[in-house]
C-alpha positions as CSV (number, residue, x, y, z in Angstrom):
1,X,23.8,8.7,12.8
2,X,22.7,5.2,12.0
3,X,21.3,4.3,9.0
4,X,17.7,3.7,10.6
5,X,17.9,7.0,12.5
6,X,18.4,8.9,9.2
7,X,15.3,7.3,8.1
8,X,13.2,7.7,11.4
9,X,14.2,11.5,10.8
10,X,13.4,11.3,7.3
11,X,10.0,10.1,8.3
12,X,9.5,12.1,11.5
13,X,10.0,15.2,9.1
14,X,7.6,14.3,6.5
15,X,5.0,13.8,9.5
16,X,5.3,17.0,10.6
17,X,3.9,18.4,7.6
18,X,1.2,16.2,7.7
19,X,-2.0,17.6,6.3
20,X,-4.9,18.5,8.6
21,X,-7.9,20.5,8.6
22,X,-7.6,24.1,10.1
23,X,-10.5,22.7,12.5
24,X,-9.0,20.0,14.2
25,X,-8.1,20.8,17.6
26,X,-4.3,20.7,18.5
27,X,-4.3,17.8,20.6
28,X,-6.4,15.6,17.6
29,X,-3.9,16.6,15.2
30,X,-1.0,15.6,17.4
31,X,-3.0,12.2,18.2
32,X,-3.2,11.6,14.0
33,X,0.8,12.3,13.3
34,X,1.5,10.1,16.4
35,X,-1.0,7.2,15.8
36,X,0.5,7.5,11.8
37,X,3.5,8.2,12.9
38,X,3.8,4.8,14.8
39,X,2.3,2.4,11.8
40,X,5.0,3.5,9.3
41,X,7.6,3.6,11.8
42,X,6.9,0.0,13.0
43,X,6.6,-0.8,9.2
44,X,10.3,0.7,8.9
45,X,10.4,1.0,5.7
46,X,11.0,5.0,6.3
47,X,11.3,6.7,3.0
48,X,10.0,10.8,2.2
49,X,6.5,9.1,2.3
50,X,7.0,6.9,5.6
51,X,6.8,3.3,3.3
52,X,9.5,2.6,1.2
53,X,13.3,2.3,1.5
54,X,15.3,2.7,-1.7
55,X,16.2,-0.7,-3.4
56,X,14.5,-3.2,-1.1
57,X,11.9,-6.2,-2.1
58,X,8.8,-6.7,-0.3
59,X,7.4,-10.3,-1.2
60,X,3.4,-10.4,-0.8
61,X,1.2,-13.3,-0.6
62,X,-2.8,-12.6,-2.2
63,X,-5.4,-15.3,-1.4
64,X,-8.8,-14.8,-2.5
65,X,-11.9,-17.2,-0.7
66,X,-15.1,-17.4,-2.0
67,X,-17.7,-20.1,-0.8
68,X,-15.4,-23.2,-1.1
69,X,-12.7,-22.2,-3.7
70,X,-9.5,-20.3,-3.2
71,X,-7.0,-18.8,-5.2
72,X,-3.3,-17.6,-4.6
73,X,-1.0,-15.5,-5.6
74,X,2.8,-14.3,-5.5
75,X,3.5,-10.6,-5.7
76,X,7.2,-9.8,-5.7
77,X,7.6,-5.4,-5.7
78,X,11.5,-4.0,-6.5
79,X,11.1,-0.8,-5.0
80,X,13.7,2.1,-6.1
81,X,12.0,4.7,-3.3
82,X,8.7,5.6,-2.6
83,X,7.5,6.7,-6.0
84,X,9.2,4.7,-8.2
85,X,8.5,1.1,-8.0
86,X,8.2,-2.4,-10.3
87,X,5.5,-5.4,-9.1
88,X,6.3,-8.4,-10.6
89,X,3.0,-11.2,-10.2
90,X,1.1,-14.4,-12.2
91,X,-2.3,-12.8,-12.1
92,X,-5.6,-15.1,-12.5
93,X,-5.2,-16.2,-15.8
94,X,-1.4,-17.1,-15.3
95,X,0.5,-14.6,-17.6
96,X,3.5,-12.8,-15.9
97,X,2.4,-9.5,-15.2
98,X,4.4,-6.7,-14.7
99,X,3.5,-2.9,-13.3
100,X,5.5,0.0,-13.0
101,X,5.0,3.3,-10.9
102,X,6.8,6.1,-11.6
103,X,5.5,9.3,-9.6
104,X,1.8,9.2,-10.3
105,X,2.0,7.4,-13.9
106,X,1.7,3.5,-13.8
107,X,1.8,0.9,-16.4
108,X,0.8,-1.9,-17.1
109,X,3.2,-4.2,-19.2
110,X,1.9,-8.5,-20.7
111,X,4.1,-9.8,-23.4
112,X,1.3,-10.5,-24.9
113,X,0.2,-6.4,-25.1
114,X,3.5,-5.5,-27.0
115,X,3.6,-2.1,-25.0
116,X,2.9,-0.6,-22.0
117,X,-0.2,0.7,-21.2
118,X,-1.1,3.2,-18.5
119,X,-3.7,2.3,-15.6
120,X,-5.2,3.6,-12.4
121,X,-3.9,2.3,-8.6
122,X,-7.9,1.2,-8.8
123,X,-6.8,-1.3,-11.8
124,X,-7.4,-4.7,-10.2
125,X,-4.5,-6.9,-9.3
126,X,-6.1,-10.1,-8.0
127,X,-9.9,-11.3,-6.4
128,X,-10.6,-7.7,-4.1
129,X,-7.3,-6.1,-4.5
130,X,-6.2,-3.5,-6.6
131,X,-3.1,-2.2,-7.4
132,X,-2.8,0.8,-4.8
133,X,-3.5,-2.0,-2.3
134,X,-0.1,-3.7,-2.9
135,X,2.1,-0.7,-3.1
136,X,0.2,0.6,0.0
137,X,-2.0,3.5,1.5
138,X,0.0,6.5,1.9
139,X,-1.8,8.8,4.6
140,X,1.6,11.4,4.9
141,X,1.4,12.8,1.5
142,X,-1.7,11.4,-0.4
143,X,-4.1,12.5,2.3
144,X,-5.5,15.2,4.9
145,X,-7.1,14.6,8.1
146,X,-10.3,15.8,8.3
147,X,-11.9,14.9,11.9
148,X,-11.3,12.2,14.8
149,X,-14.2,10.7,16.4
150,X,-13.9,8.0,19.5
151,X,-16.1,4.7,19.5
152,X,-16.0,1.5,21.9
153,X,-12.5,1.3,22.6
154,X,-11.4,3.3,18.9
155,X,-10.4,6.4,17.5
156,X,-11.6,6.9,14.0
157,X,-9.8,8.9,11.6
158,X,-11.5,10.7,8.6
159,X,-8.8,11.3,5.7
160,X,-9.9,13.4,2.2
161,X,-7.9,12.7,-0.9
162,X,-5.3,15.2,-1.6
163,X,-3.6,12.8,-4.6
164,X,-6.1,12.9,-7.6
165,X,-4.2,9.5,-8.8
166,X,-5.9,8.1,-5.9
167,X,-9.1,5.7,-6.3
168,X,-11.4,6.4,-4.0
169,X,-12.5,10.3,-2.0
170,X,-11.0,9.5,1.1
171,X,-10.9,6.6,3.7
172,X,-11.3,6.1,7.6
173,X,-8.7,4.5,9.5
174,X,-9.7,2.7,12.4
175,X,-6.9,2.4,15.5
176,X,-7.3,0.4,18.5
177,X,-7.1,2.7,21.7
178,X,-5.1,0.7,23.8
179,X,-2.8,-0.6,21.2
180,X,-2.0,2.0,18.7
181,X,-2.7,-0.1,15.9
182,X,-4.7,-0.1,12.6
183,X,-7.6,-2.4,12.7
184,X,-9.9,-1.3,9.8
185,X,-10.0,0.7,7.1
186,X,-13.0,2.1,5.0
187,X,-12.9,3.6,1.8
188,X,-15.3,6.1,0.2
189,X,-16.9,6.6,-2.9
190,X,-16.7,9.7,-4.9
191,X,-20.6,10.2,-3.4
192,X,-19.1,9.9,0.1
193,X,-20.5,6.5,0.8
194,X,-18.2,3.4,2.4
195,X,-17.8,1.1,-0.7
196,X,-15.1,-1.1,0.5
197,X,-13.1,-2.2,3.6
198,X,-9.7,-3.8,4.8
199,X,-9.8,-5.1,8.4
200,X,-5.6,-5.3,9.4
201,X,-5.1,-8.1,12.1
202,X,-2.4,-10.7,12.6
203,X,0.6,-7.9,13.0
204,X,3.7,-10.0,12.3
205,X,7.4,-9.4,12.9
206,X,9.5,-9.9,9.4
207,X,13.2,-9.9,9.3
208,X,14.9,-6.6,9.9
209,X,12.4,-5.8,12.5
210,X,9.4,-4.8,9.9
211,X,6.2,-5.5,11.8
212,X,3.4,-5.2,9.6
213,X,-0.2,-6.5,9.2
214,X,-2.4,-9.0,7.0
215,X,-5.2,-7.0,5.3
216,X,-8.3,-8.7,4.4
217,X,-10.3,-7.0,1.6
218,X,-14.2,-7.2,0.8
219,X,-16.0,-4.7,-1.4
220,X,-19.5,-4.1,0.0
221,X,-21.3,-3.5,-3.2
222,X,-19.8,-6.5,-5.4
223,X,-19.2,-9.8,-4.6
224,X,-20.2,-9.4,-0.3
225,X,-19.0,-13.4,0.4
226,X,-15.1,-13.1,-1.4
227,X,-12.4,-11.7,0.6
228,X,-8.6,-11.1,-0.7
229,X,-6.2,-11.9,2.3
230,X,-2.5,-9.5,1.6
231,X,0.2,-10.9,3.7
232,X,3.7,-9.9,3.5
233,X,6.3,-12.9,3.3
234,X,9.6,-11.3,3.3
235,X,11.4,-7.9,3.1
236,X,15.0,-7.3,2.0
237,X,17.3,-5.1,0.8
238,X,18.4,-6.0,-2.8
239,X,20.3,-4.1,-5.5
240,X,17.6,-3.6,-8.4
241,X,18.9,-2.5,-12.1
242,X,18.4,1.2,-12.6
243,X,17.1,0.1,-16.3
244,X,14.6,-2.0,-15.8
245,X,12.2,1.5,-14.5
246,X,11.3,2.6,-17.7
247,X,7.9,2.6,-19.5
248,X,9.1,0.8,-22.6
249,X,8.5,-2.9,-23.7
250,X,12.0,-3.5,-24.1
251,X,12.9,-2.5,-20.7
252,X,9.7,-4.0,-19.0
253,X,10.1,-7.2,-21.0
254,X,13.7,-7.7,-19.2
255,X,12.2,-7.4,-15.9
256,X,9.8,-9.7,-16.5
257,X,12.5,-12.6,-17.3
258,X,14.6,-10.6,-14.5
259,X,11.7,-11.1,-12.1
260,X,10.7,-14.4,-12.9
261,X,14.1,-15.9,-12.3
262,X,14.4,-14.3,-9.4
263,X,11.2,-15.1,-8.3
């Protein structure tokens, strides 16, 4: 079998134990796993959670618009699988960042804060984004369908939060009918209300076949007329150093210079 068949079946397998409510019809549930199914697969970046291939780099672009200014960003993630992962970026201020996932603990790592301290995914990267935004939404294992609903030429997915490292309840995934694709997502409050949204347009084909979309990102309770644009740039394979993935300034402060160079 080819290397992107075992992954396909690595990612066909997690789907099939995709989480869904006891009262969603059969043929719902089958729509969810195959409208799902598709986005990661089309991603093909097939890992246990349908995102991430082990040692690969995924080069992201953040732009953030409000009224006449803008702002931009380089974010540069060394992934070692799905749950184990380093983001390299300049945030706002321009100090070298550095975060690191390992399961559901992440870190955050400055120079300037001597050691690493731990955050939430909700702990903001850059304008509207956050950093569970950059590593990306996994709906295989993090979440459980919950109901489908059909609107002008959409289905709407309702997912609950199964992870509690998760940010927000739950969130509704907007797919186009015809197309398959994502076009929206909503994400809830811990009250159940929509607080913030990510419309996902301008699907692109990268190198290796990854076809993936931009997502703009507003908050609907903050700052209504700023939006943070996420594009991917370029995704590779790339032989990252085992010892770089620990939560320790010594290790974190090599990546840093690692990552800048690189970068």
């Amino acid at each position: 079998m080819s290397r992107r068949g075992a992954l396909l079946a690595v990612l066909l397998s997690a789907l099939a134990a995709l989480g869904a409510e006891p009262s969603l019809a059969p043929d719902r549930a089958d729509l969810v796993k195959r409208l799902v199914g598709r986005f990661y697969e089309q991603e093909n970046l097939a890992g246990s959670s349908g995102k991430i291939l082990r040692d690969v780099v995924l080069v992201q672009r953040i732009v953030t618009s409000e009224a006449e200014s803008r702002k931009a960003s380089i974010v540069v993630i060394f992934c070692k699988n799905p749950k184990v992962s380093l983001v390299f970026l300049t945030d706002e201020t321009g100090r070298a960042t550095a975060f690191l996932q390992r399961g559901t603990d992440t870190w955050i790592y400055r120079e300037s804060l001597r050691i690493p301290l731990k955050v939430s995914l909700s702990q903001s990267v850059f304008g509207d984004a956050n950093l569970g935004d950059i590593l990306g939404l996994n709906l295989v294992e993090d979440f459980t369908c919950t109901s489908v609903a059909e609107e002008e030429n959409s289905y709407i997915f309702q997912f609950k939060r199964i992870s509690t490292t998760y940010p927000y309840s739950g969130v509704d995934v907007v797919a186009d009918q015809e197309s398959g694709d994502f076009s929206a997502i909503h994400y809830r409050s811990y009250a159940g209300g929509i607080i913030r949204q990510a419309a996902l347009s301008d699907y692109a084909s990268l190198n290796g076949g990854h076809r993936v979309p931009t997502w703009t990102i507003s908050s609907l309770h903050l700052n209504t007329a700023r939006s943070t644009k996420i594009s991917y740039e370029d995704i590779k394979p790339l032989s990252i150093p085992e010892a770089f993935f620990q939560p320790n300034a010594n290790s974190l402060s090599q990546f840093l210079r690692w990552a800048g160079n690189y970068k």
